[in-house]
Structures are given as C-alpha cells and as structure tokens.
C-alpha positions as CSV (number, residue, x, y, z in Angstrom):
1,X,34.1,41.2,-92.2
2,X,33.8,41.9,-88.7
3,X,30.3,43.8,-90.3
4,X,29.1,41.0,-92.4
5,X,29.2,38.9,-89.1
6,X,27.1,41.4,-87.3
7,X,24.5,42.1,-90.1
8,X,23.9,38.2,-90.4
9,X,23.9,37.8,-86.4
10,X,21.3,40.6,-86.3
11,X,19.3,39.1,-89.2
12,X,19.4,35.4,-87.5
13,X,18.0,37.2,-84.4
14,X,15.0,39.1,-86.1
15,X,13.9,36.1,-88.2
16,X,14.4,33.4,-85.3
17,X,12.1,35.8,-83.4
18,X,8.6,34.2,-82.1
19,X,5.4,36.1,-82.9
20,X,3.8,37.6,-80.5
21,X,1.4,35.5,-78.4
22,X,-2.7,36.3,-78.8
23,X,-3.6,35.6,-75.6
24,X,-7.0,32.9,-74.9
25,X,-9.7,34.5,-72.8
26,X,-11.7,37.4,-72.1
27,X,-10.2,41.0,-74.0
28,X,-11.8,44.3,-73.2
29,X,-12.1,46.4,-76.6
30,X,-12.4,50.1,-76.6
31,X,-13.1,52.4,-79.7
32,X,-12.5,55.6,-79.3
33,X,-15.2,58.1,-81.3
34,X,-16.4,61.5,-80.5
35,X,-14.6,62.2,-77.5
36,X,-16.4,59.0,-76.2
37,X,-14.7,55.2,-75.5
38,X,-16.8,52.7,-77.0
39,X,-16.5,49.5,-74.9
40,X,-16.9,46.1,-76.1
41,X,-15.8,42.3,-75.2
42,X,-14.9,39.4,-77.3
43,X,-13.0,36.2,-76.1
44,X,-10.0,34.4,-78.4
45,X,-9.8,31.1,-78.7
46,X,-7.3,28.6,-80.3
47,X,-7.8,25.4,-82.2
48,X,-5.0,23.5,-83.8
49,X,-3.4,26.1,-84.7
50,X,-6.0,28.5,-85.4
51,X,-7.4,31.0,-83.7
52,X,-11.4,32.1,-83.3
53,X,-12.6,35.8,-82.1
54,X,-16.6,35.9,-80.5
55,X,-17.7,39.5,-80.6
56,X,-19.8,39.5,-77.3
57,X,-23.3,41.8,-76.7
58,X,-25.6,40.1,-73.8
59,X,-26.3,36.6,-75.1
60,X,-24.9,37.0,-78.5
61,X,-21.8,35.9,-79.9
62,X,-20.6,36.5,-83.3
63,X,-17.8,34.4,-84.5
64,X,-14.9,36.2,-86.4
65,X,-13.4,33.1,-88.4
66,X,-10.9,34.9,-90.5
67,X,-8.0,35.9,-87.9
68,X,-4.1,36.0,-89.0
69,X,-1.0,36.7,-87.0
70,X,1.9,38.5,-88.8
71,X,4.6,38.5,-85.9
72,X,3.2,40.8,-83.5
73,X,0.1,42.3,-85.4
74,X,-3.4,40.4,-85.6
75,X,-6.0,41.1,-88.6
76,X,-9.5,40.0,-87.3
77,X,-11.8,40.4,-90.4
78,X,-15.6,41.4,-89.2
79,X,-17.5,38.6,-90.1
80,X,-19.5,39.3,-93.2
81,X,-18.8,43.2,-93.1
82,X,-16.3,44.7,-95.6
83,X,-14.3,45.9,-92.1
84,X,-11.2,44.8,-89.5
85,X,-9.6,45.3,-86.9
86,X,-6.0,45.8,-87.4
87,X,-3.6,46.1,-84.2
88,X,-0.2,44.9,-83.0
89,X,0.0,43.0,-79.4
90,X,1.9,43.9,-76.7
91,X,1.7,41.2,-74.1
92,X,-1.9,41.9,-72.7
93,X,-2.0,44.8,-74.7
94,X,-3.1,45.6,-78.1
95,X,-3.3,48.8,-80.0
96,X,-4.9,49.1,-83.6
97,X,-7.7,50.6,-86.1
98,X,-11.0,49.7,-86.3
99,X,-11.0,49.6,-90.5
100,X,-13.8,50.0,-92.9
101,X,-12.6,49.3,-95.9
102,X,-15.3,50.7,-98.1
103,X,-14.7,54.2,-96.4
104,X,-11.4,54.6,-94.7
105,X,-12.1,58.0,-93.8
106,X,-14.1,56.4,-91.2
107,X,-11.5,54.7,-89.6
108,X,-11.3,54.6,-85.8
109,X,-8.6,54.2,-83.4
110,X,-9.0,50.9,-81.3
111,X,-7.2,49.2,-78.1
112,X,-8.1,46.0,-76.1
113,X,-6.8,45.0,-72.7
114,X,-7.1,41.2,-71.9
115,X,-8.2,40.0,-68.9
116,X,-11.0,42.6,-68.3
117,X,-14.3,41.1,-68.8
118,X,-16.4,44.6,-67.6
119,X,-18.2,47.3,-69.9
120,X,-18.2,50.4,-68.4
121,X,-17.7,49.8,-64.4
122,X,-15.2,47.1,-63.3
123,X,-18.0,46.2,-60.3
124,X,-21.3,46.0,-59.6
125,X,-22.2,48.2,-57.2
126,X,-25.0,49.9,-55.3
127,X,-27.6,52.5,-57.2
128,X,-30.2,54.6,-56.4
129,X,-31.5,54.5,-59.7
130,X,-33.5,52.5,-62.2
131,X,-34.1,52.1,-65.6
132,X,-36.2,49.4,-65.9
133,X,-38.9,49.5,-67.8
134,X,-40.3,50.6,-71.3
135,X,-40.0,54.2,-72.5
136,X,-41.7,56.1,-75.3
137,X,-38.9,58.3,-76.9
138,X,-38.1,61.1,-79.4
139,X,-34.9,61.2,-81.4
140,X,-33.6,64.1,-83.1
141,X,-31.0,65.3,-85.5
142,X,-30.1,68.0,-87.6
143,X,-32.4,67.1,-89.8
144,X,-35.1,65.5,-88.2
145,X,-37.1,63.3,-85.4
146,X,-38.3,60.1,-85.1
147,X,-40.0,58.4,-82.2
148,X,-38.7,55.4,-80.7
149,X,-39.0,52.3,-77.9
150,X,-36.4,51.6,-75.0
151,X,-36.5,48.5,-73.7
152,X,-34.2,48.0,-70.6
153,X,-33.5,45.7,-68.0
154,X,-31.4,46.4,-65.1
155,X,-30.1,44.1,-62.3
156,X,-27.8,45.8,-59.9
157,X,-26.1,48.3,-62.1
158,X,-25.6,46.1,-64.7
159,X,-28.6,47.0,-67.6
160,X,-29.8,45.4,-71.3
161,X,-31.8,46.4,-73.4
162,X,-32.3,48.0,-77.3
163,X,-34.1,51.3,-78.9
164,X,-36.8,50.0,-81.4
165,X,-37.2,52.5,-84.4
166,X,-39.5,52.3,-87.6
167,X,-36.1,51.9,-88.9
168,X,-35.0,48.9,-87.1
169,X,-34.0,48.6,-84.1
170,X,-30.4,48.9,-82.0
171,X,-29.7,45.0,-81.4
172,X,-28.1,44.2,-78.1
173,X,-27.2,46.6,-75.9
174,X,-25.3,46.4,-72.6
175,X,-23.9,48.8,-70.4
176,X,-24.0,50.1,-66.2
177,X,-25.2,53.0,-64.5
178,X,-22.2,55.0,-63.4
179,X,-22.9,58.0,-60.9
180,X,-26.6,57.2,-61.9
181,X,-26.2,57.8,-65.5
182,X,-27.4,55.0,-67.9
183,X,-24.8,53.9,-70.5
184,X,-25.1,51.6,-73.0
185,X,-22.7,50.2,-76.1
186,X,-22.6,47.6,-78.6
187,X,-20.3,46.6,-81.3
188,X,-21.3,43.9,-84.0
189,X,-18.6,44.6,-86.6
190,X,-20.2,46.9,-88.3
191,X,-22.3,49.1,-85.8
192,X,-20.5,50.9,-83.3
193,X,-23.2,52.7,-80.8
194,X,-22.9,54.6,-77.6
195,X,-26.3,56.0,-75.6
196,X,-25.2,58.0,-72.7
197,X,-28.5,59.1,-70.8
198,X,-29.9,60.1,-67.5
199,X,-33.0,60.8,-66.1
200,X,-34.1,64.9,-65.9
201,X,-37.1,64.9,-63.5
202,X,-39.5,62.1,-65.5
203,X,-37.9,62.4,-68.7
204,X,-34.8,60.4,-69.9
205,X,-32.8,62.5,-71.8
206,X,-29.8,61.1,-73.7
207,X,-26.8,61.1,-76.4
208,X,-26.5,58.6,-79.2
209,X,-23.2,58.1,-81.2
210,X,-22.6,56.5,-84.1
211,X,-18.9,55.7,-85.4
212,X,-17.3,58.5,-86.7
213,X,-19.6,61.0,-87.6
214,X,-23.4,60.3,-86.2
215,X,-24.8,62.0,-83.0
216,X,-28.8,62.2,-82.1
217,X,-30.7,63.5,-78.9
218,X,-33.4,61.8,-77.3
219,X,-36.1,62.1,-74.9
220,X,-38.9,60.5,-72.8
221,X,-40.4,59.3,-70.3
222,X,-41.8,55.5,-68.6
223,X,-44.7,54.2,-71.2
224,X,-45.5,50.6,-70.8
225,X,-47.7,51.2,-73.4
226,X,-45.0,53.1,-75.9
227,X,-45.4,52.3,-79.3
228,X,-43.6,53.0,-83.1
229,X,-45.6,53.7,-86.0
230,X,-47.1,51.3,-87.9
231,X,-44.4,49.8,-89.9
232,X,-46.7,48.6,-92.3
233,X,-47.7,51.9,-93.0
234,X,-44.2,53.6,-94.1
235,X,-43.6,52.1,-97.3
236,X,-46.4,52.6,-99.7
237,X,-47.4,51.2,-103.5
238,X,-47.4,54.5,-105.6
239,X,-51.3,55.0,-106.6
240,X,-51.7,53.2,-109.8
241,X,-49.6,50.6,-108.5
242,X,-50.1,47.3,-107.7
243,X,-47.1,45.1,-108.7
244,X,-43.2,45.3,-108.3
245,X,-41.2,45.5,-110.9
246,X,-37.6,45.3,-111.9
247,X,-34.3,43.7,-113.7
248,X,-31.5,43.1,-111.6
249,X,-28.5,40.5,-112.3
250,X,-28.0,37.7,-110.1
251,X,-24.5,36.3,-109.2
252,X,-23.6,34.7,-112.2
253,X,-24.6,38.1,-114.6
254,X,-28.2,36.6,-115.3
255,X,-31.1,39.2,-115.4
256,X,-33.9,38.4,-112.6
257,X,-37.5,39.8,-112.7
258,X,-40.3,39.0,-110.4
259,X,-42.3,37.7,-113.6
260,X,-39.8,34.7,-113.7
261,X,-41.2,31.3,-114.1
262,X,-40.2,29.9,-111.2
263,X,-42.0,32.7,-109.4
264,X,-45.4,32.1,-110.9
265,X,-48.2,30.9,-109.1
266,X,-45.7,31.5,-106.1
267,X,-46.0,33.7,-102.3
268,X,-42.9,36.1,-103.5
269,X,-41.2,38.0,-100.4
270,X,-38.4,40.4,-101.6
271,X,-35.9,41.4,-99.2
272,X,-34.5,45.4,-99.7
273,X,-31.3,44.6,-97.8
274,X,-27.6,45.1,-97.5
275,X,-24.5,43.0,-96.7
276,X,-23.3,46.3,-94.7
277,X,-26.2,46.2,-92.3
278,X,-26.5,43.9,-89.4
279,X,-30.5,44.6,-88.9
280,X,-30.4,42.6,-92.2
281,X,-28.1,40.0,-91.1
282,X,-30.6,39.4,-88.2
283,X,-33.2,39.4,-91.0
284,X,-31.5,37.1,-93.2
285,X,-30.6,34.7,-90.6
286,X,-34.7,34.5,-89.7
287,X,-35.5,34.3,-93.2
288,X,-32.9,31.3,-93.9
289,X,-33.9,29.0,-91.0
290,X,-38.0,30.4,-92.0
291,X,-37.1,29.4,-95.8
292,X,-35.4,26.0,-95.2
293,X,-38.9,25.1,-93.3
294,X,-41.6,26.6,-95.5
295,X,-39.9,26.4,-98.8
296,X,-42.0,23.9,-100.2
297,X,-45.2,24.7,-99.6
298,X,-45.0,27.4,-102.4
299,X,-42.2,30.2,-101.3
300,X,-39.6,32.0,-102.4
301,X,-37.5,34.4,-101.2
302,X,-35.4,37.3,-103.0
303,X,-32.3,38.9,-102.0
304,X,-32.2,42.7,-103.5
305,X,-28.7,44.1,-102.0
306,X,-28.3,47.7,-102.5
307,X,-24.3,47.4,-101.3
308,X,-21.8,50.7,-100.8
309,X,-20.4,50.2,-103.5
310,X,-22.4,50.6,-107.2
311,X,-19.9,48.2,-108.7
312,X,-21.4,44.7,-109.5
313,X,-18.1,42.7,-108.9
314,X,-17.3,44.0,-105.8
315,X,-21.3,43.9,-104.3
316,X,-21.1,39.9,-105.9
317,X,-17.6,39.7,-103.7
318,X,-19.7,40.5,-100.7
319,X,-23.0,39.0,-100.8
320,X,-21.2,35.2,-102.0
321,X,-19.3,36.0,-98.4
322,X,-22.5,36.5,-96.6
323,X,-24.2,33.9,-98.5
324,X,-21.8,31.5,-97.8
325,X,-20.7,32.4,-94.2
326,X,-24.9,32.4,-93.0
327,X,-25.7,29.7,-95.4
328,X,-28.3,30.8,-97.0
329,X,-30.3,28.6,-99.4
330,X,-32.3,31.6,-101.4
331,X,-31.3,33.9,-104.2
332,X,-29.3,37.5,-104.5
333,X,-29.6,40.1,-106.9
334,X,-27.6,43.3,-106.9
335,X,-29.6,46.3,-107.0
336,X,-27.4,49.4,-106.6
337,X,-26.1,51.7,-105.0
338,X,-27.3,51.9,-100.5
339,X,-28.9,54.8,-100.5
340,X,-32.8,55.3,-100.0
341,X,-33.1,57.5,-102.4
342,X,-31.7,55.3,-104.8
343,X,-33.7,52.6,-104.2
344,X,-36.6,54.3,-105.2
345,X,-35.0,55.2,-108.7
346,X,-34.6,51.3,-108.8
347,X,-38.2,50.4,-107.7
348,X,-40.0,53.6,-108.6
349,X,-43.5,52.0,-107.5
350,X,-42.8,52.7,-104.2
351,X,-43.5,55.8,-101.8
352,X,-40.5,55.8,-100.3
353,X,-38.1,53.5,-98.4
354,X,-37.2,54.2,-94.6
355,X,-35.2,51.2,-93.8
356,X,-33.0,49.0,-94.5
357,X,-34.0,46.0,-94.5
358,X,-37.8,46.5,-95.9
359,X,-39.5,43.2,-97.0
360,X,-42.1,42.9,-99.4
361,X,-44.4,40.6,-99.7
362,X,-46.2,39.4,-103.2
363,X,-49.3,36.8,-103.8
364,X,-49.2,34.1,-106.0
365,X,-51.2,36.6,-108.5
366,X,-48.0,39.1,-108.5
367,X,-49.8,41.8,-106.7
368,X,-48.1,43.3,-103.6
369,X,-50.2,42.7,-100.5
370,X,-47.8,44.0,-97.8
371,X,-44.7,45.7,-97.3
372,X,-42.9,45.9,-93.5
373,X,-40.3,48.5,-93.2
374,X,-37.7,47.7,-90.7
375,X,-36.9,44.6,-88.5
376,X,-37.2,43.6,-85.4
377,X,-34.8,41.8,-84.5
378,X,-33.6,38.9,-81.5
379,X,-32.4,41.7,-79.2
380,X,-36.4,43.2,-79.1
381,X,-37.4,39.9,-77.0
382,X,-40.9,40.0,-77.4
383,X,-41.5,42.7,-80.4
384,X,-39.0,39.7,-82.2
385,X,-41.7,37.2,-81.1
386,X,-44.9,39.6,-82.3
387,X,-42.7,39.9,-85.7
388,X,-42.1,36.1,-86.3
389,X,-46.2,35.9,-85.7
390,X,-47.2,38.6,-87.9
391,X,-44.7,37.3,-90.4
392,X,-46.1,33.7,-90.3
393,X,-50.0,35.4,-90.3
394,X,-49.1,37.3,-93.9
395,X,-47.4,34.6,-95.7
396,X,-50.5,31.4,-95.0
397,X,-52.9,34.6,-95.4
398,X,-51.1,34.7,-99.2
399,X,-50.8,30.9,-99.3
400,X,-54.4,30.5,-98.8
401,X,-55.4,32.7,-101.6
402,X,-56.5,31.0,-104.6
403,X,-53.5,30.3,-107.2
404,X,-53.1,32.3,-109.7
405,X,-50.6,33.1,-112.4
406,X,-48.6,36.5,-112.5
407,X,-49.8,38.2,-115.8
C-alpha cells in the first residue's frame, strides 16, 4: 500500500509539472559544423497563447509560424523548408538538432543562449582594418572554380554584406572582424554558411562552409569594377532549338505543357526552382508581388519544382506549403528529382543548368527569347535593383512583340 501511495504521489507530481518556459526576446543560436560555430539570432514572441520565432540576418526577418512546446522541448519548424530545430530548454538555455528531414545524415548539433543579441564579438570595438568595399573573387573546390562578387559594408567592426555567384548569390550576411579577421554567417532555415577570411597582402583569402559537408576557398582582391559572367549566357537553347518543351503534373495530377491554351498568345516565364532553396524563395516572393501587378496584361508564370525527393506526393506536400505560406497566386508543376543533371534529362533542349533557380522566358509565339541563370536576390542591394530592371526590360520587350499563337 505504502507503494501504491508513492507511485501515485510521484505520478501527481510529474503530470502537475509546468512546461518549461520559452523565454520572449532576443536568443543567440549556434550550430556547430566543421569544427566551426555557426552563429545566428532570432527573437520569440508570444501571442495568446502562441508563440512566433523571427530568424534574423541584417534587415531580414523570417517568421517561423509553426512552434510547439512538449514540456520542456520546443519544435520550431523552418518555415517552408522540410527542416527543424528540435531542443529542450533549460531556463536561458537550450540544447537541440538542427533537423533536415529529407536527409538526417545531415543533421547538426544546435544550442541557443537567450539574452545575447551579438554574432561573433559581444562588442564593438576598435580595428585597424577594413573590408569595405567590392572584391572580385575566385572560389574553388575539389572539383572546380568559379568567380564571384563580395559586397561588404563595415561600420566599426560590425560588417554586411553577400558573395554574388552565377549561381546565385549568399543572401544576408552579417558578422565582425575579430583580431582583424572578417567573419561572416547566416542562417535562413535552410542555408547554414560560414566565410572566415582575412586579408594576405592585397588579396582576401578565405574559408566557406556549408552545413555538414561543404567547404570552398576563395580569393581576391578590391575591384569596384568586379563582375560575374554573363548570366544570360550560362544556360543555352541546344542548336536546333528554339522552344521548350515538356509534360509535367500539376498539383491535382493534371498534365501541363507550355502548348496549353491558356498559354497561347501569352509572355510565358518558367521558373526552374525548388522548395529546398531559399535563392528561389527570394525569387518566388519577387515573382508573386511582380505577377499580382502585371498579370493581366498578358503573363503567366510557371512553377517547375525539381524537389529532393522524386516522389510526387511528397514534392505536392511541399510546394502546397510554400504556395500557401508565400501566397502565391501562379501555378506549380513537379518536375523531378533536384539535381542539374536531371533537369536536363527533363528539358533536354537545354545546354546545361547551373542554378537553381534559372527562369526562362517565352514570347507570345512559344519561342524562347531568354534564359537568366541564377538570382539576385534583396541582400545584393543594387545588383537586386539592376535585376528587377532587366527583368521588367525582357518581359514589355516580349509584350511588345506582335501576338502570335504557339504552333
């Protein structure tokens, strides 16, 4: 008896318990990858009874709307990525896994102290260097190089900035210069990138990391007139070429070609993208406000999602999610699989594909006219600005061509 009375005693105790408390404010996030601590900030807030997570990088803040509290552990689902982070809070502590869910063998080990609103220095204090300025870089890997843009901004030792790529570029980067070395981080919920650089003479010479697995080189110097190739230039029609063409299923199962009728006589722009990849939320978040305004003069838009997963009800899971958390007013298609090389299988009359996203852009007689590879997104400032013009210049250049019919 004298049991039974402790057993239910205990049992009262543990279910009576409160949950732990998700403290409002400012957290300090760090992901540890490589040998390296990724550092990051978001701030928790609280609503009746609901709480809201804003992934911070410089000016942006992206909300994570899909938080849940299980006694002392928090779940904060990434926004429209098929990712979390998972951790357990203790007081103004927390101690978790970054999760991607499509690849768990990627998985990396997170913490967060509250309170701390710093990246990498808790102060700002005196240098003797600076970074400001534009530089005209080299990246390498194993494999390969590409050339590449830095764009930072530095006031005191606190420094901005992003690497712009034929590929896309970096988003928002913010960082300090600790014992004159330039480092840099950012973490959207899916991307989770370190740059770790210092200046050798002229040149800047500097690590990238990428999550679990990805590390690159670069190199430099100070170019105010540094430049990427043409992204116009990367993607090519096949010769022979001239027109895109395809069946993929939308959401509801139906087949979708670009020789549809409600494409004909229509500017078509198809977007190679993926719900995975955040240079194509940034695209997709352009193209929906861009849509919503120039709709009706004769546009449409396609959505062709090559997703991690070649599986058609899990890729519809995750593009309805994006659709429906960015509100986007055009159509989807799923494509395949997210790998380059794949989507050339899908869209054999192309060269080759670089980047995701790549947007291609059709006249109203179903002929390609141009293809951009890449984006360049908000966090480029004024290459973002040269984009929107150059996007604008194409489509009323294809709007003004006489109408004719896709044959």
């Amino acid at each position: 008896m004298r049991f039974f009375v402790i057993l239910l005693l205990a049992t009262s105790l543990i279910s009576c318990s409160s949950p732990a408390e998700f403290k409002t404010g400012t957290w300090r996030g760090l992901i540890a990858m490589q040998g390296h601590e990724l550092p990051f900030n978001f701030d928790v807030e609280k609503k009746d009874g609901k709480y809201a997570v804003y992934l911070k990088n410089v000016t942006e803040r992206i909300l994570l709307d899909e938080v849940t509290m299980n006694g002392d552990s928090v779940k904060m689902n990434l926004h429209i990525f098929d990712a979390a982070l998972h951790a357990k809070i203790d007081g103004d502590h927390m101690t978790g896994t970054f999760e991607k869910y499509y690849a768990p063998e990627v998985n990396l080990p997170f913490t967060a102290t509250f309170g701390e609103t710093f990246r990498f220095a808790k102060e700002d204090v005196p240098v003797q260097v600076n970074y400001t300025g534009k530089y005209q870089l080299l990246f390498s890997t194993d494999k390969d190089q590409y050339a590449s843009v830095g764009i930072f901004e530095q006031k005191g030792s606190r420094v901005t900035g992003t690497f712009l790529t034929p590929m896309g570029d970096y988003r928002y980067l913010e960082g300090d210069i600790v014992n004159d070395r330039l480092l840099l981080s950012t973490f959207d919920g899916n991307h989770a990138f370190i740059f770790d650089a210092a200046f050798k003479g002229d040149s800047l010479v500097g690590d990238y990391y990428s999550g679990k697995l990805t590390h690159e080189t670069f190199k430099g110097v100070r170019n105010e007139q540094a430049a990427i190739p043409d992204v116009e230039k990367q993607t090519l029609m096949r010769e022979g070429y001239d027109r895109i063409d395809f069946s993929f299923p939308d959401m509801a199962g139906n087949k979708v070609t670009p020789s549809d009728e409600r494409f004909k006589g229509k500017v078509l722009i198809l977007q190679i993208f993926g719900t995975w990849c955040p240079n194509c939320m940034d695209e997709t978040k352009f193209l929906t406000s861009w849509y919503k305004e120039n709709h009706d003069r004769g546009v449409e838009i396609l959505g062709l999602a090559y997703e991690r997963k070649n599986d058609f009800e899990y890729a519809k899971t995750r593009i309805n999610k994006m659709v429906a958390k960015l509100g986007v007013p055009y159509g989807f298609v799923f494509a395949g699989l997210n790998d380059k090389e794949e989507v050339v299988k899908t869209l054999p009359m192309l060269n080759k594909v670089i980047a995701f996203p790549t947007t291609i852009f059709i006249g109203k007689d179903g002929k390609v006219k141009h293809i951009h590879a890449g984006f360049e997104g908000p966090g480029t400032g004024i290459y973002y600005e040269k984009f929107q013009q150059r996007f604008n210049e194409i489509v009323n250049e294809l709007l003004n061509e006489p109408v004719a019919l896709n044959k």
